[in-house]
N, C-alpha and C positions, 0 to 999 in steps of 0.2 A: 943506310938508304942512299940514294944519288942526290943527283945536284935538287937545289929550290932556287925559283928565283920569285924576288921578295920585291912589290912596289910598295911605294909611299906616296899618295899623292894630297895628302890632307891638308896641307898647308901650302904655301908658293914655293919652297922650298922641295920641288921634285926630286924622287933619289927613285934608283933601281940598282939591286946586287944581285949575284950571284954566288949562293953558300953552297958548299957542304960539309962533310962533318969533319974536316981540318981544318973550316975557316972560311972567309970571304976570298974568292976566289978572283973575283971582278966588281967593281963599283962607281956608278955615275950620278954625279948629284948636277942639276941645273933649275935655276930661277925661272919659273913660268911667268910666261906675259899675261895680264889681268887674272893671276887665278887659277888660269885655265890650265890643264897637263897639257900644253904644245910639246910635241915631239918625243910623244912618251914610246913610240912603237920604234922610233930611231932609235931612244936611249937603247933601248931595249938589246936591239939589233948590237950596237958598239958596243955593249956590258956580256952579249954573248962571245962577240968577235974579239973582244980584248981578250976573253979567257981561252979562247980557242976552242969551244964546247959546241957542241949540236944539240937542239932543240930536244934530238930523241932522250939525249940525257938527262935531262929536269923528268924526274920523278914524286914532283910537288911544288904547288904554288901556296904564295902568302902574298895577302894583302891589305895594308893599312885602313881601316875601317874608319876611321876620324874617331870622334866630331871633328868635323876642318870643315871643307872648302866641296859643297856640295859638289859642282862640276866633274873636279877633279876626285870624289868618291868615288861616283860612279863609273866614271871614263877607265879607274885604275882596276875598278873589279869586274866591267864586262869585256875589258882586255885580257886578264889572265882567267878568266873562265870561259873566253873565247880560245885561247892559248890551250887550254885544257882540256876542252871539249872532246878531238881526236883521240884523246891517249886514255879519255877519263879518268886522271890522277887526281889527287884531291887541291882544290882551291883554300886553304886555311882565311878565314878572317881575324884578324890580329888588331884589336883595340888599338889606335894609336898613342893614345894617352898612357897605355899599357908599356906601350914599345919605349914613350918615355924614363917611366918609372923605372921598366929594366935595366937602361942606363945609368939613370941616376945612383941606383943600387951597388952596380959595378965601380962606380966613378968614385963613390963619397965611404963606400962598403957600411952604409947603414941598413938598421932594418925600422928606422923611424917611419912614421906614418907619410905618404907622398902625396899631398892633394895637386892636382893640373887644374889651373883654371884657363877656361877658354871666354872669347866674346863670342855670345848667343845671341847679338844685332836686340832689337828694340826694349835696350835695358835692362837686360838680362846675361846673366851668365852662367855658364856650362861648367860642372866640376864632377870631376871622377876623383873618389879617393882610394888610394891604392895600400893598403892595412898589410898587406901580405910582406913579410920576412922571408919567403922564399921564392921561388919562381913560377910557381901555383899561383898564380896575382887574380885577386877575388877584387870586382873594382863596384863601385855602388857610385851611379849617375846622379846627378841631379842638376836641371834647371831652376836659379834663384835669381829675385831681381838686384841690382847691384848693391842696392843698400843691404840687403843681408849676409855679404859677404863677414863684415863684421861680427856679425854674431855666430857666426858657423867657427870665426877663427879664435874666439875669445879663450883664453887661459888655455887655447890648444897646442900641445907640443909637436911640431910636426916641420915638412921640407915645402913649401910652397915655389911650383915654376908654372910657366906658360910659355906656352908656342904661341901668343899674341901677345908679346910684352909690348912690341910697337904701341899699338893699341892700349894696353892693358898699364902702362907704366905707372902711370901716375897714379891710378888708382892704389895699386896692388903697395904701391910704396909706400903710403900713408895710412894703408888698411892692416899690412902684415906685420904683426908688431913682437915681439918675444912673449914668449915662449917661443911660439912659431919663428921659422926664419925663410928668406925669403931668396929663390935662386934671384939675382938683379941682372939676368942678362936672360935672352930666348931662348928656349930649348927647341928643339923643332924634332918631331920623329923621323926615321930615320930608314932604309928601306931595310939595311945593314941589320939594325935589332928587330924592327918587324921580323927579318930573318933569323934572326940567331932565337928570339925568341918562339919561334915557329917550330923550328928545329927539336929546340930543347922540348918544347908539348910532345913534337911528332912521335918524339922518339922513347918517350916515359907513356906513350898511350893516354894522353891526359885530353880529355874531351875537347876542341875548338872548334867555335860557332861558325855559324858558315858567310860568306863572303859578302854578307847584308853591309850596307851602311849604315853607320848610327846617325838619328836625326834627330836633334836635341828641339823640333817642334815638330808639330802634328803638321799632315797634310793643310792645306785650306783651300775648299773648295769655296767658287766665288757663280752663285747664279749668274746663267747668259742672261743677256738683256736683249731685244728683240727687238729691232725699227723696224719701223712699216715698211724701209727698203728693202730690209730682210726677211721680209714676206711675202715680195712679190712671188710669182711662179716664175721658176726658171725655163727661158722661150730656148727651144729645140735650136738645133743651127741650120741653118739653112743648108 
């Protein structure tokens, strides 16, 4: 197949590559201000112009699906499926937490169990466990409130990292005890394996989900409330 190119916007740690089936071809990683993917259509623009490619050449997009950083979900997947739109190539959605695990696989060359825990905000937390020995990664969600992180990890033998260790430190450190072991520094996903692991689906035919975000809580709709200013009739303009 032709080039992908691969966002990651789930965390503060913004990345965009440019793969194909030799490799990363081009890649830019930069710190977003509050959160937000500032400058992701620049990155963009410089991770194509480093490699010297035109747009006509990408014949597939991926993109990092979280759980992360709502904003930046969405901003990274109606850019490349705006990107896509013209050519109708396909937009891949790629688990971030997934994009983790693939790494970690590569780095450590285990096939132990990988659980990702994230912060899921009001005392709660977010974990994908990723069971899969091969590159087929079959991942099972779940939101738990912090105090039961303990008992999910009790006498389990497994690889514990987060992409919110900031956050997550001190918990994770007094919570992950052996059997289990625990990565002590941040993992963060990455645009690079979002790609490579995109790749490697595209190209075995293995089914991936489409460029949703993952939202580790339900909408919440909040009744208007209604003053009596906001009742007046609205007077014509003169």
């Amino acid at each position: 197949m032709g080039k992908l190119l691969a966002v990651d916007c789930s965390t503060s740690e913004n990345s965009v590559a440019l793969l194909d089936d030799t490799g990363t071809l081009a890649s830019f990683c930069w710190q977003a201000v509050k959160r937000q993917p500032d400058g992701l259509i620049a990155a963009i623009r410089h991770v194509m112009s480093t490699a010297g490619a035109a747009f006509e050449s990408i014949s597939a997009y991926a993109v990092g699906t979280g759980p992360g950083n709502f904003t930046g979900l969405r901003m990274a997947a109606a850019t490349l499926q705006a990107l896509a739109l013209p050519s109708g190539h396909p937009v891949a959605g790629i688990c971030s937490a997934d994009a983790i695990a693939f790494a970690l696989r590569r780095e450590h060359k285990t096939t132990t169990p990988i659980l990702i825990v994230g912060d899921a905000r009001r005392d709660r937390l977010w974990t994908i466990l990723n069971s899969a020995a091969t590159d087929d990664l079959h991942t099972i969600t779940q939101v738990i409130p912090v105090e039961d992180l303990g008992s999910m990890l009790a006498d389990a033998q497994m690889l514990v990292a987060s992409p919110d260790w900031s956050v997550l430190q001190a918990l994770l450190t007094r919570t992950v005890l052996p059997p289990a072991t625990l990565m002590r520094n941040g993992v963060s996903p990455t645009a690079e394996n979002v790609g490579r692991l995109a790749l490697e689906r595209l190209q075995r035919g293995t089914w991936i989900p489409p460029a949703d975000p993952i939202y580790v809580h339900p909408p919440v709709f909040i009744d208007p409330v209604f003053t009596e200013s906001s009742k007046r009739p609205i007077q014509p303009l003169p």
